[in-house]
C-alpha positions in Angstrom: 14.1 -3.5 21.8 10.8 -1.8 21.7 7.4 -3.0 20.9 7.2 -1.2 17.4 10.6 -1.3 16.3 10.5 -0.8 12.9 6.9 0.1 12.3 5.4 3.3 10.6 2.1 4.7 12.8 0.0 7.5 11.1 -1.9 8.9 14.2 -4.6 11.6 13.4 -5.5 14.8 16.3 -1.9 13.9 17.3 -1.4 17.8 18.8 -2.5 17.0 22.0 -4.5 14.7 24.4 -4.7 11.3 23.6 -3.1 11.2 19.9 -0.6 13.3 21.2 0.2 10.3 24.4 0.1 7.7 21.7 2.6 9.2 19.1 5.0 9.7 22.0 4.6 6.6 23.7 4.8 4.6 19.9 7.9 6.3 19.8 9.3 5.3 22.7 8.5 1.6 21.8 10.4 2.5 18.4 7.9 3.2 16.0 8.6 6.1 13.5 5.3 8.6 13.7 2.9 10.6 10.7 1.2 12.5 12.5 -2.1 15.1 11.8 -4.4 17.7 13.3 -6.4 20.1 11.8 -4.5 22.9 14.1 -7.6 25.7 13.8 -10.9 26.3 15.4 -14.0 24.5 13.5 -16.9 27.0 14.8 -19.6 24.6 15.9 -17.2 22.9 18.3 -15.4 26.4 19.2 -19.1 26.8 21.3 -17.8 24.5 23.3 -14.4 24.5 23.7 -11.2 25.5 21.3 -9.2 23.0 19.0 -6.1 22.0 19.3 -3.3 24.6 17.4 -0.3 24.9 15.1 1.7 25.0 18.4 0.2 22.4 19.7 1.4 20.4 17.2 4.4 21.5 17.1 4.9 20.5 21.0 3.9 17.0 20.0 7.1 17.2 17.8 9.4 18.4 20.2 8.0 15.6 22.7 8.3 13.0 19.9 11.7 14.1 18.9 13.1 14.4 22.5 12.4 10.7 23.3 14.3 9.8 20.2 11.4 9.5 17.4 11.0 10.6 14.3 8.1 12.0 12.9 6.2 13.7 10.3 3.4 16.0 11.2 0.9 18.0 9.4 -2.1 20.7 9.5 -4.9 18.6 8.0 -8.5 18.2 8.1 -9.6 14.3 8.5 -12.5 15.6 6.7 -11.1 16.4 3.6 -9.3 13.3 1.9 -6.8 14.7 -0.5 -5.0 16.4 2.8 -5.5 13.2 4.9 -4.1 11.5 2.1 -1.3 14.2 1.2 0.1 13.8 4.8 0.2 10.1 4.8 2.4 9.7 1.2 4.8 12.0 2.9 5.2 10.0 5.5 5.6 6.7 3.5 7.9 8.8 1.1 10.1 9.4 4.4 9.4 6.0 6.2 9.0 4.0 3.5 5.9 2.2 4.8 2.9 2.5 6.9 2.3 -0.3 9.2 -0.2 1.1 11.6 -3.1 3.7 11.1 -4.5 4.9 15.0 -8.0 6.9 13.6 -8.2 9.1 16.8 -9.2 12.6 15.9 -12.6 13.2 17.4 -15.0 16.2 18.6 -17.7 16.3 20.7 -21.2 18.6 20.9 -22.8 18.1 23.9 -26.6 19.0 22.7 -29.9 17.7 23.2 -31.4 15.9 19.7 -34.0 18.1 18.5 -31.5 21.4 19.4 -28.6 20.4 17.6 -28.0 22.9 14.6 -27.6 21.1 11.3 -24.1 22.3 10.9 -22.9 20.9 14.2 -24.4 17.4 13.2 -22.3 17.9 10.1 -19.2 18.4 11.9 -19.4 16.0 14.6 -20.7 13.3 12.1 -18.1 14.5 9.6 -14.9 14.4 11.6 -15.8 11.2 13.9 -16.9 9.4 11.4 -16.3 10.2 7.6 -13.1 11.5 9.2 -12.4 7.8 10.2 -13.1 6.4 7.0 -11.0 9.1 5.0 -8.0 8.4 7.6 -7.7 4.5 7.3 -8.7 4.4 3.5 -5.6 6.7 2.8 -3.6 3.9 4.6 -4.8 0.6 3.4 -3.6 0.4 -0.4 0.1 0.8 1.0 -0.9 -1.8 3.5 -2.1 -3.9 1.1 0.4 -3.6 -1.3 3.7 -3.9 1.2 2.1 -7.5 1.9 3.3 -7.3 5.6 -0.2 -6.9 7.8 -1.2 -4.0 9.5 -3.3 -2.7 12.2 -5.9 -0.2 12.7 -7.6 0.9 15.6 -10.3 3.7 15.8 -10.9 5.4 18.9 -14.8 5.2 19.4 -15.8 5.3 22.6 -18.3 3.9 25.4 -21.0 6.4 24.1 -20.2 4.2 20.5 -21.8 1.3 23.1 -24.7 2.7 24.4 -26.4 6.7 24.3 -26.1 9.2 26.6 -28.3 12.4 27.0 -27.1 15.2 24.8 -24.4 13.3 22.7 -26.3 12.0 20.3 -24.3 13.0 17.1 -21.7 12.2 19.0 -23.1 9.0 19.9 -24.3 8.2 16.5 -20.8 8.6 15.1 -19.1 6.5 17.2 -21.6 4.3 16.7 -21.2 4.1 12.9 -17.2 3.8 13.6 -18.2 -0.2 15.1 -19.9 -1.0 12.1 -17.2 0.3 10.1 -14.5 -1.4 11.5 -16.5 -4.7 11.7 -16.5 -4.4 8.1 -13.2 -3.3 7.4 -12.4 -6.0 10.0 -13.8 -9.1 7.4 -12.6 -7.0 4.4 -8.9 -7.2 5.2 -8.5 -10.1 6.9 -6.9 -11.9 4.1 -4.1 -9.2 3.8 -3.7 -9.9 7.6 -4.5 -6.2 8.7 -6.6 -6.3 12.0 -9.1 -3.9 13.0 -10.3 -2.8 16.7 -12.2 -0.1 18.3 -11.5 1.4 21.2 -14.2 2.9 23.6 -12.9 5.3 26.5 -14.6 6.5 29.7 -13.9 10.2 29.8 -10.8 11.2 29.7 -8.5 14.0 31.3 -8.2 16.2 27.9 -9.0 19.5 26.6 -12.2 17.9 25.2 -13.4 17.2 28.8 -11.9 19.8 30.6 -13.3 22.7 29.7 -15.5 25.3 30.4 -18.5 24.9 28.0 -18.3 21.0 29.9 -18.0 22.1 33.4 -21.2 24.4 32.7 -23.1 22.4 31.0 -23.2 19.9 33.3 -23.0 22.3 37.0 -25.1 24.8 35.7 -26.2 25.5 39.3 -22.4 26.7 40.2 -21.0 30.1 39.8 -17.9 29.0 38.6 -17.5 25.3 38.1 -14.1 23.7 37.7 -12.2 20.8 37.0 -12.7 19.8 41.1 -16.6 20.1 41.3 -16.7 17.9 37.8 -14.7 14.8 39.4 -17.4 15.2 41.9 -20.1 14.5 39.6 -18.4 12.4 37.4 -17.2 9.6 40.0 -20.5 8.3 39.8 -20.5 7.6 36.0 -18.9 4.2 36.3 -18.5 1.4 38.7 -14.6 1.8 39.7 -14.5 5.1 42.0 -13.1 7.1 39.0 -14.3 10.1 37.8 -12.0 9.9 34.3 -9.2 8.2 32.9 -6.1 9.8 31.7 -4.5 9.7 28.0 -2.1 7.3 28.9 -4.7 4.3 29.7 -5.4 4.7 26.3 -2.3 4.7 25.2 -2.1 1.5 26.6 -4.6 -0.4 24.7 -4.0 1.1 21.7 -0.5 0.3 21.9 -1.1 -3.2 22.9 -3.8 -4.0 20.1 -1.0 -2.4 17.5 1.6 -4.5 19.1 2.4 -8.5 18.0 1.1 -9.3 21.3 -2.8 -8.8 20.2 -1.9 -10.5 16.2 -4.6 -12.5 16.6 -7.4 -9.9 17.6 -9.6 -8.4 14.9 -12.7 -7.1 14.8 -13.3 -6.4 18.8 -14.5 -3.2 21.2 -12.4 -2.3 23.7 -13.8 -0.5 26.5 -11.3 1.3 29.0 -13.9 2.9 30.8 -14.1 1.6 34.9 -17.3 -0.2 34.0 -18.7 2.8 32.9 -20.7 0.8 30.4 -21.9 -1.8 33.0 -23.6 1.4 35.3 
């Protein structure tokens, strides 16, 4: 018996990092997967690191499918609502159902204010938050209408709590994704569908560990890595942590998803080692 079993999770930027962790740990627990990523480059982000890809995907498949799951996945752009959409009626074509919408797909530009080019605000605002809002709005009619509940958590993150130097459309984003699901939160209530937020620490993923980051942020080193980061970043919070991994994520999401949390609705999550509290 898993903790899912016999629930439908659409999980968008499921190729890799943390919507990759959750589709194969919701899996495990039982639940069938609809999975998306956008699978290309998006040019202002591309600066700073590359996007997930086709095969990326396609690994999250495998991984999915070798723990026993099932799952539909597709190339789409949270951005644009017909694909979001489009991907999400397949699944329920397939599953029958939806039962649980994870709104994780999420970039980051690490700029100062004033020096962020308009089309990088555009992106950033447009995938981390009108992304958000395309992704659960595909899913809440059939939640609605199946007359069963549902739950939706969007990934936010402890920069949604409180700004950081050079994150601010970043930071405005998630941000916007609290008042969101505070709304959505008293909107649905009466169909039963709960709505959380979820506000990581870093995390060990591509959108951490990367070049443009480890640059940016030691540009007094040569050749900066992954090592001379954790250095740094072990001071960000108040547990001697210099990031989380995927799977702590994982965790909360999967519990706030889960019948254990039925009665939580409208909260913020942090899993970030007090990060917020330094």
């Amino acid at each position: 018996m898993g903790r899912l079993d016999g629930k439908v999770a659409f999980i968008t930027g499921a190729a890799r990092g943390q919507g990759r962790s959750h589709a194969i740990r919701f899996a495990e627990e039982g639940a069938k997967i609809i999975g998306i990523d956008i699978c290309e480059d998006v040019p202002s982000i591309a600066e700073l690191y590359p996007l997930a890809t086709q095969a990326d995907l396609d690994e999250t498949v495998r991984l999915v499918e070798e723990v026993g799951g099932e799952i539909v996945a597709a190339k789409a752009d949270v951005r644009e609502y017909a694909q979001v959409d489009a991907a999400v009626q397949e699944g329920i074509t397939r599953f029958g159902h939806v039962d649980i919408c994870v709104a994780n797909a999420g970039v980051v530009a690490l700029k100062k204010s004033w020096e962020t080019p308009e089309q990088t605000w555009d992106d950033v605002i447009g995938i981390n938050l009108k992304g958000v809002w395309n992704s659960v709005r595909a899913c809440i009619p059939a939640m609605i209408d199946q007359a069963k509940g549902g739950s939706i958590v969007i990934t936010s993150s402890v920069a949604g709590l409180k700004g950081y130097p050079n994150t601010s459309a970043y930071s405005a984003a998630k941000s916007g994704c609290i008042g969101l699901a505070q709304s959505m939160a008293g909107e649905l209530a009466e169909y039963n569908i709960r709505v959380n937020t979820v506000h990581p620490m870093n995390v060990d993923t591509p959108m951490l560990q990367n070049e443009g980051t480890y640059r940016l942020f030691l540009p007094e080193l040569e050749n900066p890595g992954k090592e001379d980061l954790a250095k740094l970043a072990i001071d960000f919070a108040l547990l001697p942590i210099p990031w989380v991994d995927a799977a702590d994520i994982t965790a909360a999401v999967l519990w706030l998803v889960s019948d254990e949390a039925r009665y939580v609705t409208g909260i913020q999550l942090p899993i970030d080692g007090g990060t917020f509290l330094k």
